[in-house]
C-alpha positions as CSV (number, residue, x, y, z in Angstrom):
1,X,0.0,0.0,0.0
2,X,1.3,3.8,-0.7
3,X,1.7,5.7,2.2
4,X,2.8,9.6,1.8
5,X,1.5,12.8,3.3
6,X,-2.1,13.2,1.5
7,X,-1.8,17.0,2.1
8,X,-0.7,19.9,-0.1
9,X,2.3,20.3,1.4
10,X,3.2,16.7,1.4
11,X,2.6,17.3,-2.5
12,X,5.2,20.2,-2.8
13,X,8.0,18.4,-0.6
14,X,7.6,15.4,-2.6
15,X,7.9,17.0,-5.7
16,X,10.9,18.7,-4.4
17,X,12.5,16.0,-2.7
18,X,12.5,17.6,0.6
19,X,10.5,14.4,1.9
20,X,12.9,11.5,0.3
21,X,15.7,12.7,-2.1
22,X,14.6,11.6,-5.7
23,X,17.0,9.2,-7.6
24,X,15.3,8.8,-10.8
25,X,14.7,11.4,-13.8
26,X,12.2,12.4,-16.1
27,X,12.9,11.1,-20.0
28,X,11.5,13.8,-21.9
29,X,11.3,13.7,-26.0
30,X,12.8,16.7,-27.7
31,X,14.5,16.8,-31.0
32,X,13.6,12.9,-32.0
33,X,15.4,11.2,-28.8
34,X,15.0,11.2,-25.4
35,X,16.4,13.7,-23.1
36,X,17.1,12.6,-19.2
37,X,16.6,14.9,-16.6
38,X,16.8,14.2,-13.0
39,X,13.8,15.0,-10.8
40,X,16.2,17.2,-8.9
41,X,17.2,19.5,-11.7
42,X,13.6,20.1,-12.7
43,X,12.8,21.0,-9.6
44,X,16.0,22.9,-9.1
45,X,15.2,24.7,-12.5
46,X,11.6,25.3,-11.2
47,X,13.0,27.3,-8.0
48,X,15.1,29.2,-10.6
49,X,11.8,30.4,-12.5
50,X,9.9,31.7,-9.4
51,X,11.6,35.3,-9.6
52,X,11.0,35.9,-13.4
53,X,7.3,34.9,-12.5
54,X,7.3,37.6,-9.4
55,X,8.5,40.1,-11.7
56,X,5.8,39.4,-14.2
57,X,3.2,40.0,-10.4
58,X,2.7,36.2,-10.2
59,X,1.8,35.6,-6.5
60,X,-0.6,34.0,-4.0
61,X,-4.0,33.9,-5.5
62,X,-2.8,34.9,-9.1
63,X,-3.9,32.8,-12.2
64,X,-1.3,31.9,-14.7
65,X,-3.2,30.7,-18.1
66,X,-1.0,28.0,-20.1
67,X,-1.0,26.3,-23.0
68,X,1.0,22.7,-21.3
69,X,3.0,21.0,-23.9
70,X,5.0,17.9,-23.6
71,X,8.7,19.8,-23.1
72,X,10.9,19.7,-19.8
73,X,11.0,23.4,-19.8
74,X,7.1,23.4,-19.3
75,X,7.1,20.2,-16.2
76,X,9.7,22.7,-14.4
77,X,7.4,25.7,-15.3
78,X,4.1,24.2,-13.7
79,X,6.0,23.8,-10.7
80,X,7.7,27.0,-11.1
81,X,4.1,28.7,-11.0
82,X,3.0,26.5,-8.2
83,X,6.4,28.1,-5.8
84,X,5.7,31.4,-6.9
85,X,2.0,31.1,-5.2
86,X,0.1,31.2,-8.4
87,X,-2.4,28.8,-9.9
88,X,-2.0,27.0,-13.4
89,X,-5.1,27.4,-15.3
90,X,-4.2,24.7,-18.2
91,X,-5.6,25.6,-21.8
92,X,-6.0,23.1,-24.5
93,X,-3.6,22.6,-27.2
94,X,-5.5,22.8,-30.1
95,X,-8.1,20.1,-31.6
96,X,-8.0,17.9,-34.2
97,X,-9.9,19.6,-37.4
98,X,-10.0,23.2,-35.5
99,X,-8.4,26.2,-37.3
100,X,-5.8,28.4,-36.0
101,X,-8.1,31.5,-35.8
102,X,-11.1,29.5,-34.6
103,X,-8.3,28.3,-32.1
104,X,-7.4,31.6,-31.2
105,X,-10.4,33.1,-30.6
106,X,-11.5,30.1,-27.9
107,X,-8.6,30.5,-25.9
108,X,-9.7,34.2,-26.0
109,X,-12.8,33.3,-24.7
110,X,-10.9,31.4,-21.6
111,X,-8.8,33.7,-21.0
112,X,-11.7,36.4,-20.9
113,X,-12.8,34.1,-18.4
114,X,-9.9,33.6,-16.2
115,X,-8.4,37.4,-15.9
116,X,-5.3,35.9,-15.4
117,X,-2.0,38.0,-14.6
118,X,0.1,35.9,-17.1
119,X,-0.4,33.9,-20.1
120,X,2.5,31.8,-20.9
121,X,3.2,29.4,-23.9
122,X,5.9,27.6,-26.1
123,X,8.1,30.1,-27.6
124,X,6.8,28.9,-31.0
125,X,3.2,29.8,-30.7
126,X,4.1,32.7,-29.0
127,X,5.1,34.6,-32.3
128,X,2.1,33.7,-33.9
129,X,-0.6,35.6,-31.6
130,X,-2.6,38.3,-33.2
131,X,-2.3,41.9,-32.4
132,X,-5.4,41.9,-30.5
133,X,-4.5,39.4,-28.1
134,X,-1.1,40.3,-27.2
135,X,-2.1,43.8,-26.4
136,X,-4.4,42.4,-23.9
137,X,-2.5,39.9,-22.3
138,X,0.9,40.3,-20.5
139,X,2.8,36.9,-22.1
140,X,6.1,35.5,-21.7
141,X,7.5,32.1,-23.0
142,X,8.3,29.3,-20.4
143,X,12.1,30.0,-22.2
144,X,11.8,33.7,-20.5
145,X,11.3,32.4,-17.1
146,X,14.7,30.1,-17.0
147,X,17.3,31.1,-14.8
148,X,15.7,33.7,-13.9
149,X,16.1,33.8,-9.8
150,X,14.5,32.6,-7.2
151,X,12.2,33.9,-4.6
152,X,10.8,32.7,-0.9
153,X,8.6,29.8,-1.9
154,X,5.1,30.0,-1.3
155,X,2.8,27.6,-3.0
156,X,-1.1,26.9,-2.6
157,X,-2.1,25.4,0.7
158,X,-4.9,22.5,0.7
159,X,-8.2,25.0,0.3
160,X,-6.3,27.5,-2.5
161,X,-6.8,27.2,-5.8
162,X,-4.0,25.2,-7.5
163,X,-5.0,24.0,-10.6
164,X,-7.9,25.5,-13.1
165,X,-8.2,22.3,-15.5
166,X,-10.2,23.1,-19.2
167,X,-11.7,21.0,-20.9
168,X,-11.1,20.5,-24.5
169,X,-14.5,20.3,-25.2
170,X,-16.2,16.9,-26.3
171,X,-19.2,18.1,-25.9
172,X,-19.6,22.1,-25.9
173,X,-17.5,25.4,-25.1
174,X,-14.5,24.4,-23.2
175,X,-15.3,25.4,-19.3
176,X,-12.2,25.6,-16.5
177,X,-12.7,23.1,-13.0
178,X,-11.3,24.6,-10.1
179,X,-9.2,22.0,-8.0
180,X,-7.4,23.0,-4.8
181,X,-4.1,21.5,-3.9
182,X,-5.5,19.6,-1.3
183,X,-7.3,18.0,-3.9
184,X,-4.6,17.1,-6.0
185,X,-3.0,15.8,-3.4
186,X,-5.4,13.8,-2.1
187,X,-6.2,12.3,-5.3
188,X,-2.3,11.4,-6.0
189,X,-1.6,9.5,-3.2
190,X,-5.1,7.7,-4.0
191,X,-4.3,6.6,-7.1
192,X,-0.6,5.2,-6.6
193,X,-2.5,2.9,-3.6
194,X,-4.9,1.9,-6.0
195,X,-2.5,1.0,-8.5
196,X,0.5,-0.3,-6.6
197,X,2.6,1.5,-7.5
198,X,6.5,1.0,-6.2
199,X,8.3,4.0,-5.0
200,X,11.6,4.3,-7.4
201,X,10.6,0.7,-8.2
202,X,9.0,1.4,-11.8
203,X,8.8,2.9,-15.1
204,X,6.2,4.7,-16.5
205,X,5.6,5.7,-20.5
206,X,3.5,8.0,-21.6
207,X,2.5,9.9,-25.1
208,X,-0.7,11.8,-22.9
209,X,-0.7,15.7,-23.3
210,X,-0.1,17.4,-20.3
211,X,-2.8,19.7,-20.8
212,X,-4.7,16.3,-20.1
213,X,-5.8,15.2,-16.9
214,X,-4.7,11.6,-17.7
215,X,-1.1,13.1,-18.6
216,X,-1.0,16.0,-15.8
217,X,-2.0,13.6,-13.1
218,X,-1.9,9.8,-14.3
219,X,1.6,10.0,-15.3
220,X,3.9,13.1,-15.1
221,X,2.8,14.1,-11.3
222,X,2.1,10.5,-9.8
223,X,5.6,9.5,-11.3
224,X,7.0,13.0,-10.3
225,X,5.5,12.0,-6.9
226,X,6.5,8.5,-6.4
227,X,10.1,9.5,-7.8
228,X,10.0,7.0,-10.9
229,X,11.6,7.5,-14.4
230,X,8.7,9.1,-16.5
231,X,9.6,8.5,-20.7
232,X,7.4,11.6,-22.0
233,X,6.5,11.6,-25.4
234,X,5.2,13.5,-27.1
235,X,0.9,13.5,-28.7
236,X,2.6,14.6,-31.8
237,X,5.0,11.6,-32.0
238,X,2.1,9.3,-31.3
239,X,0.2,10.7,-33.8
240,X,2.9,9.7,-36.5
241,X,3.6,6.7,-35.5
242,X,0.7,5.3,-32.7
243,X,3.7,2.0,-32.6
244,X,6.0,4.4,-30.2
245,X,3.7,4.0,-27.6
246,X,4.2,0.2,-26.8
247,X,6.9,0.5,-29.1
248,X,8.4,3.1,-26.0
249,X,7.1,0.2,-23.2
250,X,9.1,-2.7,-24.7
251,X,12.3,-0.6,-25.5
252,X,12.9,1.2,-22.3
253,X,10.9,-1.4,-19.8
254,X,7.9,0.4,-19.1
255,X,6.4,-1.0,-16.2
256,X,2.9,1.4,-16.4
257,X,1.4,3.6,-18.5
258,X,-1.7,5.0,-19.8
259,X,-3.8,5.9,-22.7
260,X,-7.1,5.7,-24.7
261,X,-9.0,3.0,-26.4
262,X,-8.3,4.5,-29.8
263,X,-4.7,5.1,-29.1
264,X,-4.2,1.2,-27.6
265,X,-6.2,0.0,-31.5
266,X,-3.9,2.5,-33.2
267,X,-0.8,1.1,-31.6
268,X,-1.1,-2.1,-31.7
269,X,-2.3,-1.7,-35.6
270,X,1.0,-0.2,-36.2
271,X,2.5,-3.8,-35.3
272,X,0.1,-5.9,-37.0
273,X,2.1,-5.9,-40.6
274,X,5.3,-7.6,-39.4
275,X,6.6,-5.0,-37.4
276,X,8.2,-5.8,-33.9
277,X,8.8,-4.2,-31.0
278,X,12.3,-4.1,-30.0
279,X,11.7,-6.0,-26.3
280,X,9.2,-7.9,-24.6
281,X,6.3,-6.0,-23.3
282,X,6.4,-6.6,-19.3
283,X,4.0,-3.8,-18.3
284,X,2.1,-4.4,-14.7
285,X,-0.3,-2.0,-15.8
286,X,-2.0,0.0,-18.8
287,X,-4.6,2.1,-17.4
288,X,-7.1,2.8,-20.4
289,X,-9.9,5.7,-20.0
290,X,-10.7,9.1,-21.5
291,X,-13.7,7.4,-23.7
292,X,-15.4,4.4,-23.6
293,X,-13.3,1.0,-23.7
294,X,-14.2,-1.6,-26.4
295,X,-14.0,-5.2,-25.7
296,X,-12.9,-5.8,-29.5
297,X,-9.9,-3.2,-28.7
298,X,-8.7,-4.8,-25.9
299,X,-8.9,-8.3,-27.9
300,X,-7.5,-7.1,-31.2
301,X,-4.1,-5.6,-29.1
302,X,-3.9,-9.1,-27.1
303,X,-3.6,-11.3,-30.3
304,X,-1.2,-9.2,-31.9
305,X,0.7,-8.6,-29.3
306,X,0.5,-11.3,-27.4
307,X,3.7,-13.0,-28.9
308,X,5.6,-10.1,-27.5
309,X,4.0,-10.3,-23.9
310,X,0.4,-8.6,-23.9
311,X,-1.7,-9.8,-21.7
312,X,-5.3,-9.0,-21.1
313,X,-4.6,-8.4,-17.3
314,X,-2.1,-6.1,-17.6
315,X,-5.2,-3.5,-18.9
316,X,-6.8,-1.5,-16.5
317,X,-10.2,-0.2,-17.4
318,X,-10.9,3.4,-15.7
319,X,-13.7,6.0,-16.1
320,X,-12.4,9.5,-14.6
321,X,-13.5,13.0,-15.2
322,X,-11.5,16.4,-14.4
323,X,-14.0,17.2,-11.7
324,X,-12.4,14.4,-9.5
325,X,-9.0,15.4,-10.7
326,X,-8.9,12.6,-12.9
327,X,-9.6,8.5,-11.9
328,X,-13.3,7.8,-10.0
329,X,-12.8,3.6,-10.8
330,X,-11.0,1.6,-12.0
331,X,-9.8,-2.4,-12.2
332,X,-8.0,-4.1,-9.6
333,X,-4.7,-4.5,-10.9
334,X,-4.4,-7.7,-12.3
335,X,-7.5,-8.7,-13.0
336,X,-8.6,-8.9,-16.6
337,X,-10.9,-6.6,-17.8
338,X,-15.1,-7.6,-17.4
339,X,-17.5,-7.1,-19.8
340,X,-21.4,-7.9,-19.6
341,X,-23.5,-8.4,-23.2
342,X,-26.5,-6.7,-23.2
343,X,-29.2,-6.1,-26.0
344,X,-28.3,-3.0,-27.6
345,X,-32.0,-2.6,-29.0
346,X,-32.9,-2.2,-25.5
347,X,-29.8,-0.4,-24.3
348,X,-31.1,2.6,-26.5
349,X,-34.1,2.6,-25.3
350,X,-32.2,2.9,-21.7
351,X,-32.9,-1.0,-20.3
352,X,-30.3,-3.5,-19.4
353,X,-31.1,-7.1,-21.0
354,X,-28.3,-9.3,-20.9
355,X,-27.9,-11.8,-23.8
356,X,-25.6,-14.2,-25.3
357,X,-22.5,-12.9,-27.2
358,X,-24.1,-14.6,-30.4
359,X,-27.3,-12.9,-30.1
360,X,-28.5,-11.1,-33.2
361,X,-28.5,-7.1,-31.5
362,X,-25.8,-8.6,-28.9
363,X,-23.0,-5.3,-27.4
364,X,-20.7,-5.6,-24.9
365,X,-19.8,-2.8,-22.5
366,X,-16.8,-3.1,-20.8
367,X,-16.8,-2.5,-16.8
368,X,-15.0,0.3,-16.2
369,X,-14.0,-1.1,-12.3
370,X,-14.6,0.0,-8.8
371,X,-14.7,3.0,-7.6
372,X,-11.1,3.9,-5.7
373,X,-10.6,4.3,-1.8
374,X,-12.5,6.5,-0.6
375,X,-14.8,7.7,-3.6
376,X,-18.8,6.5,-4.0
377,X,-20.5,6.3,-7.3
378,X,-24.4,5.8,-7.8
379,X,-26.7,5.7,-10.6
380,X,-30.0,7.6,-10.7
381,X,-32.5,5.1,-11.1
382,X,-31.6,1.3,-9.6
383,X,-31.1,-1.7,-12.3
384,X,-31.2,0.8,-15.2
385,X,-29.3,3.4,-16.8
386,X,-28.8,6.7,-15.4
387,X,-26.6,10.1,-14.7
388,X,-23.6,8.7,-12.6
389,X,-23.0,10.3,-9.5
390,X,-19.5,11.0,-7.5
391,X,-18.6,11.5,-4.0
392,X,-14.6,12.1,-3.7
393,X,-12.0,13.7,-1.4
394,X,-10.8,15.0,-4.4
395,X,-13.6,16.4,-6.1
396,X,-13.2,20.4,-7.6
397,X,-14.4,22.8,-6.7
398,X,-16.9,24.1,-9.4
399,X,-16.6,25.8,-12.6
400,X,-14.2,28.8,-12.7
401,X,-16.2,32.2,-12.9
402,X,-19.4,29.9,-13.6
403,X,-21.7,29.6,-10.8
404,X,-25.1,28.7,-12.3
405,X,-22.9,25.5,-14.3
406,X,-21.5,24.9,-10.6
407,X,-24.7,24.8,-9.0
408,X,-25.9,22.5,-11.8
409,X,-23.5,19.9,-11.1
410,X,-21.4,20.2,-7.8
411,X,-23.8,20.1,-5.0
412,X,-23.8,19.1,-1.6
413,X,-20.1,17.1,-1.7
414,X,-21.4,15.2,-4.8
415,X,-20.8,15.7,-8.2
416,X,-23.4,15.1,-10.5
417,X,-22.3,14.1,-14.2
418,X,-23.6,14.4,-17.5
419,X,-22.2,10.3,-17.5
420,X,-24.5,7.7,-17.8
421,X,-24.2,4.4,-16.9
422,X,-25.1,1.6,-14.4
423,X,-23.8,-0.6,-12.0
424,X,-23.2,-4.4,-11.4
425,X,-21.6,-6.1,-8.5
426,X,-19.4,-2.4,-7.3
427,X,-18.7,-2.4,-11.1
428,X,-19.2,0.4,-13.2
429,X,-20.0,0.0,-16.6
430,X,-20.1,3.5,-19.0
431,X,-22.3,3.6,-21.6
432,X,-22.1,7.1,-22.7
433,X,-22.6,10.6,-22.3
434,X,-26.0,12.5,-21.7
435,X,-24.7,14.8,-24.5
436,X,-24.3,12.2,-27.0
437,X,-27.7,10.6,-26.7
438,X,-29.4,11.7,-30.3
439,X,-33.3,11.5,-31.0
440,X,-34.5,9.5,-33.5
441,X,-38.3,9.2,-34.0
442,X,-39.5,10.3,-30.7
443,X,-36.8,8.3,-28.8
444,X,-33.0,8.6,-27.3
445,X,-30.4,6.5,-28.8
446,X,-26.9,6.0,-27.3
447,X,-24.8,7.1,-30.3
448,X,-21.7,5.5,-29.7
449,X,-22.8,2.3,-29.3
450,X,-23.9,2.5,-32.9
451,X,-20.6,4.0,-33.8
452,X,-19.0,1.3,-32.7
453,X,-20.8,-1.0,-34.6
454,X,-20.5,0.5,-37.3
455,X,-16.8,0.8,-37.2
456,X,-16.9,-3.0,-37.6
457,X,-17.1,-2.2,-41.6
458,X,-14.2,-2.7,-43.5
459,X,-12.6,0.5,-44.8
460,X,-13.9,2.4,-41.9
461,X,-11.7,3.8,-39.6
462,X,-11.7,3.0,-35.8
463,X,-12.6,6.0,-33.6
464,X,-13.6,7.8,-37.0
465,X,-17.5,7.7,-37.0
466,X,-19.9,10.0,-35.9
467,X,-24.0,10.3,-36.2
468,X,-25.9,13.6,-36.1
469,X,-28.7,14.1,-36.0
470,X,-30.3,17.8,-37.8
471,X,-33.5,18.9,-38.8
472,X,-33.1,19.3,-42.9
473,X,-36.0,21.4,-43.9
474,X,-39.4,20.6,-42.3
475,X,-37.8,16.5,-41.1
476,X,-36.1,15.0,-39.1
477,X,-32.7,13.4,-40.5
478,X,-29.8,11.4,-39.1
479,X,-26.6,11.8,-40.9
480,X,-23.6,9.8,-40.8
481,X,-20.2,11.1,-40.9
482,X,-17.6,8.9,-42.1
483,X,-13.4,8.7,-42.6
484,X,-11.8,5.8,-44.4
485,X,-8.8,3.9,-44.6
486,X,-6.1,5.0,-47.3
487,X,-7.0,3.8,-50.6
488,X,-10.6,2.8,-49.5
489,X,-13.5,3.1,-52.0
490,X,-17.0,1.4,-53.0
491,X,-18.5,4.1,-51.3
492,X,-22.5,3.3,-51.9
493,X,-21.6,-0.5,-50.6
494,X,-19.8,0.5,-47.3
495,X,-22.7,3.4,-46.7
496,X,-24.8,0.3,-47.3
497,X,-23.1,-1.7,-44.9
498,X,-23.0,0.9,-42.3
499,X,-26.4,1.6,-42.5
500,X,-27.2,-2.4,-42.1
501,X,-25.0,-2.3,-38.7
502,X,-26.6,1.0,-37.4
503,X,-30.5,-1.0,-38.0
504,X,-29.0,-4.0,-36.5
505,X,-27.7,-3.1,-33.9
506,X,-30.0,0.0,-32.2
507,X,-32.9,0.1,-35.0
508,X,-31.9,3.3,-36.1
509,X,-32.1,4.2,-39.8
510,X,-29.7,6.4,-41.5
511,X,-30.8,9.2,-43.9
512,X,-27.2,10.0,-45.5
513,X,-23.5,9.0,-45.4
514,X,-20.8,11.4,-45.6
515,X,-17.4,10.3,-46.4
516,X,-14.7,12.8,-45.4
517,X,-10.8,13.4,-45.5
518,X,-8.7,11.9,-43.0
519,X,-8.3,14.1,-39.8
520,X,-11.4,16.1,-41.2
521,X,-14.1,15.2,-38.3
522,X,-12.9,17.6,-34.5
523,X,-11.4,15.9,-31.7
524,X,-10.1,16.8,-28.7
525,X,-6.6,16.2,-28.1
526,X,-7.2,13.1,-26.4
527,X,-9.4,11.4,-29.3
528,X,-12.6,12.0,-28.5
529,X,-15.0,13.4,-31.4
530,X,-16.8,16.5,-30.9
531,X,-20.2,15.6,-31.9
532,X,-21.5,19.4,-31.2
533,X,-19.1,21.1,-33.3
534,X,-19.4,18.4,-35.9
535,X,-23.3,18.9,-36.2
536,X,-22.4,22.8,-36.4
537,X,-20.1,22.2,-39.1
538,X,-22.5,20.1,-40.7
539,X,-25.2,22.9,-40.6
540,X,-23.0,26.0,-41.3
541,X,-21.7,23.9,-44.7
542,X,-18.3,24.3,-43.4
543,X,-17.5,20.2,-44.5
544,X,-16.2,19.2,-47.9
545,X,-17.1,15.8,-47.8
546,X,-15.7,13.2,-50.6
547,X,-18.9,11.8,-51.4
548,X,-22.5,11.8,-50.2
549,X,-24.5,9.1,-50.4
550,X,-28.4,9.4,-49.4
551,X,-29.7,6.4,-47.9
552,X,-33.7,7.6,-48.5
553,X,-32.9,7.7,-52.1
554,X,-30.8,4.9,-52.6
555,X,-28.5,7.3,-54.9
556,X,-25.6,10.0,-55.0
């Protein structure tokens, strides 16, 4: 069992190794190899930031908006920020299919928001800002601040604000939850327990952005914490070439790591023509959240892997949210994932039928594990689906600057989610979001379900579906947004095909495919698809789609 000091200023000796002397380093990716940095020196170059911050009137119960990318100059700034008293209101980096005005202009909106005394960003994007921004704003680089002196430390104590984590959106305009340090560190020290993990005893790899909750928390801090060597990639390295991820795991001896359902099917993909990794995969954990988990995912890595070492208990199934800092459950370590096989006819209509795995409408929903020490999780409404509910010790503190989105959702100790889902033997299983529920004909249909059906076709790609649904003229319509593998065409036989899975599976009848460009459909930086900016690019004609095939008309 981990045992540290759960309070915020157990967090900042830890990180500073004024607790236990750190041994171990962060590995951090910059110009294609890794780069090994003791713990020591980052913190050490973190101390030596705090007096260009105070210069720039960073102090206790500042805000210091940042745009967190994967560089060792920006783990040392975070910290740096935190010693100078200030809290670290994380932006997102920008989304997949977003342009770089429409980018702009929503981190103006935050940043409207926040009123923070100092933005600061890569050095890079900083000479790109408009006019109108920088006259606004007083910026710096996280270059600026290096060397820079140091000042009497003085970070957040367990009720200040530490950390103001935005969203990157999934499903609307990106809003900031406030977390205190207490929180933070609370919520550390609960998730090393859970997981096991060894004090200087493992390796952790990780791709995750740090403007992530899963990469701020899951792996740089609790590593950071628990004084382990961290290899940080990089999200645009993964994107090139998914393979470095477990590619990273067998080659350096990654004990745990972390990632998303799309990114474990993209990896292991990269391995399935012949390539190898160069090592045997000996991981004792791979915690997988940030969207719902498929059970054919989990399978598809294990068989091609599985020569190399993969096993299924080595995954670890987790739902989490940036209102509880990050994990809420997860799977014992070592134990295989669970899944239970439900109708998914009935599952749109918001029942729970089990079946057999061979029945006609059969869908299996992967538990998503128990909730951690400490944390309760309830379902409005017993043996159906409903909103989940949280109760945490490290549960935010509300919406920055929002208090009627606060009071809609944190109340009373609890949070209330937009989550739905039920739960089976202390097991939570996800089925989706209250956002991504879509009306067809008078009823609600869980979307994703369907999409992952339909990403069963061949040519389609995984994690590259979406269904809207729009009112086109004086009707009702569902439309289906598609990408495709390279070189993929027959575009009327897999619209067909699609359209078969969707009735299958949910009853649901599509009115038109559209088949776009790779990387064309918004995601957040974590993989999720934005289904609400989708549907208003849909409307405001702002997609160039391939081809269009209408279903109702059975022609082009």
């Amino acid at each position: 069992m981990w045992s540290s000091d759960t309070s915020a200023n157990g967090l900042w000796q830890g990180l500073l190794g004024q607790s236990r002397p750190r041994t171990h380093s962060l590995m951090a990716w910059e110009n294609e190899g890794y780069v090994r940095i003791p713990w020591a020196e980052v913190a050490q170059r973190a101390r030596h930031m705090t007096a260009g911050l105070r210069r720039r009137g960073v102090a206790p119960g500042t805000r210091v908006a940042s745009v967190l990318t994967n560089g060792s100059d920006v783990v040392s700034g975070v910290l740096g920020i935190w010693l100078a008293g200030g809290a670290v209101a994380s932006l997102p980096v920008p989304s997949r299919g977003m342009g770089f005005e429409e980018y702009l202009a929503s981190l103006g909106v935050m940043c409207e928001q926040l009123d923070p005394q100092l933005v600061v960003l890569d050095a890079g994007l900083l000479t790109t800002l408009p006019e109108w921004f920088t006259a606004r704003y007083q910026l710096c680089s996280w270059q600026d601040l290096l060397g820079s002196g140091v000042v009497d430390e003085c970070p957040p104590g367990d009720a200040d604000v530490a950390y103001i984590q935005y969203s990157s959106g999934s499903t609307g305009v990106p809003k900031g939850c406030v977390l205190t340090a207490g929180a933070i560190a609370r919520h550390i020290d609960m998730l090393l327990s859970w997981i096991g993990v060894r004090f200087g005893g493992d390796v952790v790899s990780s791709w995750l952005p740090l403007s992530h909750d899963m990469g701020m928390f899951g792996t740089l801090l609790s590593s950071w914490q628990s004084d382990n060597d961290l290899y940080l990639s990089t999200p645009e390295r993964f994107s090139m070439s998914p393979r470095t991820w477990f590619g990273d795991i067998a080659e350096y001896g990654g004990t745990i790591t972390a990632g998303t359902n799309t990114g474990v099917y993209l990896s292991a993909r990269g391995f399935r023509r012949g390539a190898r990794p160069r090592g045997a995969i000996d991981m004792r954990t791979c915690i997988i959240g940030a969207e719902r988990i498929e059970w054919q995912t989990l399978a598809f890595a294990t068989e091609v892997l599985g020569g190399f070492g993969l096993t299924p208990r080595m995954f670890m199934p987790a739902y989490g949210m940036a209102e509880a800092t990050l994990a809420v459950t997860a799977a014992r370590p070592d134990e295989p994932p669970r899944r239970m096989t439900v109708d998914a006819v009935e599952l749109a209509r918001g029942e729970l039928r089990p079946v057999d795995s061979d029945h006609e409408s059969a869908t299996s929903i992967v538990s998503a594990g128990r909730p951690l020490h400490g944390v309760g999780v309830t379902v409005q409404g017993a043996d159906r689906i409903g909103r989940i509910r949280i109760q945490s010790p490290s549960l935010g503190s509300g919406y920055w600057n929002s208090p009627e989105l606060t009071d809609a959702h944190f109340r009373d100790g609890e949070l209330l989610t937009s989550d739905l889902g039920f739960v089976v033997e202390d097991n939570l299983y996800l089925v989706g979001r209250s956002d991504d529920m879509i009306n067809i004909a008078g009823r609600k249909v869980y979307a994703r379900g369907v999409e992952e059906a339909i990403e069963q076709v061949e040519g389609v790609r995984r994690g590259c579906s979406t269904l809207v649904d729009r009112t086109i003229g004086d009707r009702a319509a569902l439309t289906l947004l598609l990408e495709l593998d390279a070189d993929t065409t027959g575009h009327r036989e897999i619209a067909d095909q699609a359209a078969s899975a969707a009735m299958s599976k949910a009853a649901v009848a599509v009115d038109e495919c559209l088949f776009l460009a790779r990387g064309a459909l918004p995601k957040t930086p974590s993989g999720k698809i934005q289904r609400y900016r989708c549907r208003q690019l849909l409307e405001g004609g702002e997609l160039d789609p391939w081809a269009v095939v209408s279903m109702s008309k059975g022609g082009w």
